[in-house]
PLY file of the C-alpha trace (Angstrom):
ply
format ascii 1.0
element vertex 145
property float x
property float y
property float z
element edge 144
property int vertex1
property int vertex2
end_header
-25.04 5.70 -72.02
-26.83 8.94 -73.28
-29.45 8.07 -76.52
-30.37 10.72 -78.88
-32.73 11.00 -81.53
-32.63 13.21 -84.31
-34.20 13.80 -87.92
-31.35 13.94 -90.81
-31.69 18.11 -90.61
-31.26 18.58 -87.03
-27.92 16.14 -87.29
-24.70 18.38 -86.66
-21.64 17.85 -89.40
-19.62 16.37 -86.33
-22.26 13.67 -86.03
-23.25 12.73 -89.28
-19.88 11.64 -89.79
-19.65 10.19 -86.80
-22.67 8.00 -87.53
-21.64 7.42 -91.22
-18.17 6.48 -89.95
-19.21 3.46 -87.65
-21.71 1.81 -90.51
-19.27 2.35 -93.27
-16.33 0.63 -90.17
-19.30 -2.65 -89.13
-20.99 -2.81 -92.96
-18.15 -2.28 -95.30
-14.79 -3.17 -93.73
-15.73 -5.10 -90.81
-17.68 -7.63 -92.84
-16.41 -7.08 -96.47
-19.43 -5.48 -98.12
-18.70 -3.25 -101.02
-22.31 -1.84 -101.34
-23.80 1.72 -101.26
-24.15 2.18 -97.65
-25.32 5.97 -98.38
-28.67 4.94 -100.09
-30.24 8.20 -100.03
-33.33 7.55 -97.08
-30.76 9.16 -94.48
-32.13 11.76 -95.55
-35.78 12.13 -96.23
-38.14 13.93 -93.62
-39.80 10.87 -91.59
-36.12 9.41 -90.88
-34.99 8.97 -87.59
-31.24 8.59 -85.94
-30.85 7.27 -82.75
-28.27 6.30 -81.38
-26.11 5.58 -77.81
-22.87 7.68 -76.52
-20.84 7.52 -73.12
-18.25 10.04 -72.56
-19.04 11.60 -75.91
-18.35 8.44 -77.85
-20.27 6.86 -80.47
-21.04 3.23 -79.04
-24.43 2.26 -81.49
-26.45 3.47 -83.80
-29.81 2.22 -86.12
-32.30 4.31 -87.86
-36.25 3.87 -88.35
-37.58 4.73 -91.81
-40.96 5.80 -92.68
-42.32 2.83 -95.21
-45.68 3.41 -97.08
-48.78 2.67 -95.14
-47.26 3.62 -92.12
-44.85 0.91 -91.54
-41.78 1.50 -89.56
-38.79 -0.21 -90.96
-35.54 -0.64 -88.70
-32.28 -0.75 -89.88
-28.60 -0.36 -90.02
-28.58 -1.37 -86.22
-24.69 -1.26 -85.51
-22.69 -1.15 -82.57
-19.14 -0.27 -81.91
-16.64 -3.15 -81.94
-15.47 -1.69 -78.07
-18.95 -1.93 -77.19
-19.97 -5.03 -77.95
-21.40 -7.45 -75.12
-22.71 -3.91 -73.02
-26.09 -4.20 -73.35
-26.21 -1.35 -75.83
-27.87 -2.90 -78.69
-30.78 -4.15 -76.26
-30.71 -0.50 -75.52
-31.56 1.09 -78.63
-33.84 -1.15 -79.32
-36.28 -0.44 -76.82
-35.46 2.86 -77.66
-36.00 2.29 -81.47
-39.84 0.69 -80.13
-40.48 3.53 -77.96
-40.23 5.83 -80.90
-42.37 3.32 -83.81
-45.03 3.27 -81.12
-48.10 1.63 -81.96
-46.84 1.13 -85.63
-46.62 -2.09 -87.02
-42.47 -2.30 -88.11
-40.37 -4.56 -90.34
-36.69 -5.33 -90.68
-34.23 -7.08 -92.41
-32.06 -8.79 -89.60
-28.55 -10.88 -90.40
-29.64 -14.25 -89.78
-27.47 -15.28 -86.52
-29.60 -12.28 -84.89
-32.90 -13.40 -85.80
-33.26 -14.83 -81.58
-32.62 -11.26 -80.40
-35.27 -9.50 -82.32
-37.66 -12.08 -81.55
-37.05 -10.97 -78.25
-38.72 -7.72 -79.64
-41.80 -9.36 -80.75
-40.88 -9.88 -84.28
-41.39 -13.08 -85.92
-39.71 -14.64 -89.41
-42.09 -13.34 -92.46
-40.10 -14.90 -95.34
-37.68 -17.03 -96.53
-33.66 -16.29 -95.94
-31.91 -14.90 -98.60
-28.25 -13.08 -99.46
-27.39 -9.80 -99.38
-23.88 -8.52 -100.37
-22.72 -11.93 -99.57
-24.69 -12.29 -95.47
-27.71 -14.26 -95.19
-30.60 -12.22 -94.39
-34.40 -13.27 -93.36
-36.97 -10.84 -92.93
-38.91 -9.95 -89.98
-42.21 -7.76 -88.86
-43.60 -7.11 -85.31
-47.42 -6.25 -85.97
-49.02 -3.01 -84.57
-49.52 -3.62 -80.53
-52.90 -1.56 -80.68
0 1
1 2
2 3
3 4
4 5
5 6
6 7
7 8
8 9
9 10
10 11
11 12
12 13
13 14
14 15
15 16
16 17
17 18
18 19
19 20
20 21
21 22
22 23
23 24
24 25
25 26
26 27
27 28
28 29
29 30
30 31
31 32
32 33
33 34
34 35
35 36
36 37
37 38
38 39
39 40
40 41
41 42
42 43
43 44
44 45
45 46
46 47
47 48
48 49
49 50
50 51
51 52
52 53
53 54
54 55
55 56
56 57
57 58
58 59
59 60
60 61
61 62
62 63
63 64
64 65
65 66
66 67
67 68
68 69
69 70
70 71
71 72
72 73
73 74
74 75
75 76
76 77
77 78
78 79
79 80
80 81
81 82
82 83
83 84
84 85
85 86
86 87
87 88
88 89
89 90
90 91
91 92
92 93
93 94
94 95
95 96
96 97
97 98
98 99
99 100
100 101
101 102
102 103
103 104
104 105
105 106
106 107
107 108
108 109
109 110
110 111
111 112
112 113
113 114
114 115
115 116
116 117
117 118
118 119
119 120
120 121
121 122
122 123
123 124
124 125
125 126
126 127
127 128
128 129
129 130
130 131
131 132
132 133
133 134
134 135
135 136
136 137
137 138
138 139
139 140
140 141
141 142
142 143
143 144
């Protein structure tokens, strides 16, 4: 599997719908959630893309977002129904820490994956809640400086 990492302006057409493509397949059709998966912090400057491809395939994808006082924040971690089970989202994720570095970084994980980004070093920070009908529970790995 190849990774990439891109801002929002340095994403090719070809890709960009690519990437749009597999959130709008997992997030909206995959698990019936009519939300707006296009929230507008795609595309502002501290974004990053990264995601995984073999043989020129899309097979995961999450993005990091700049939050105020320099907190990372992870999200829209996805993989590919074909590629599920491949070790890809373990994958990205150390990829996803190699880029937030030293930064302290929250997320908002689904709650049956709340074991696998422990795994990470993030830990439970509030209660569970629902979002577009999924149970949710917010998480934070503190700065490793």
């Amino acid at each position: 599997m190849e990774l990439h990492v891109a801002s929002f302006a340095s994403l090719d057409t070809r890709t960009l719908y690519e990437l749009l493509r597999l959130r709008v397949d997992v997030f909206v059709v995959e698990q019936k959630c009519a939300y707006p998966e296009l929230d507008g912090r795609d595309t502002e400057p501290g974004t990053r893309h990264l995601w995984l491809s073999r043989a020129g395939e899309l097979v995961a994808y999450l993005r990091i977002l700049d939050d105020p006082e320099g907190v990372a924040r992870i999200g829209r971690v996805v993989v590919a129904a074909a590629a599920r089970g491949t070790g890809a989202a373990q994958r990205l994720m150390a990829a996803a820490l190699d880029v937030v570095g030293d930064r302290p970084s929250v997320l908002d994980a689904q709650a049956h994956l709340v074991r696998f980004y422990e795994r990470y070093g993030y830990a439970v920070t509030g209660p569970e809640y629902v979002e577009d009908g999924i149970p949710h529970i917010p998480m934070a790995r503190p700065t490793t400086a």
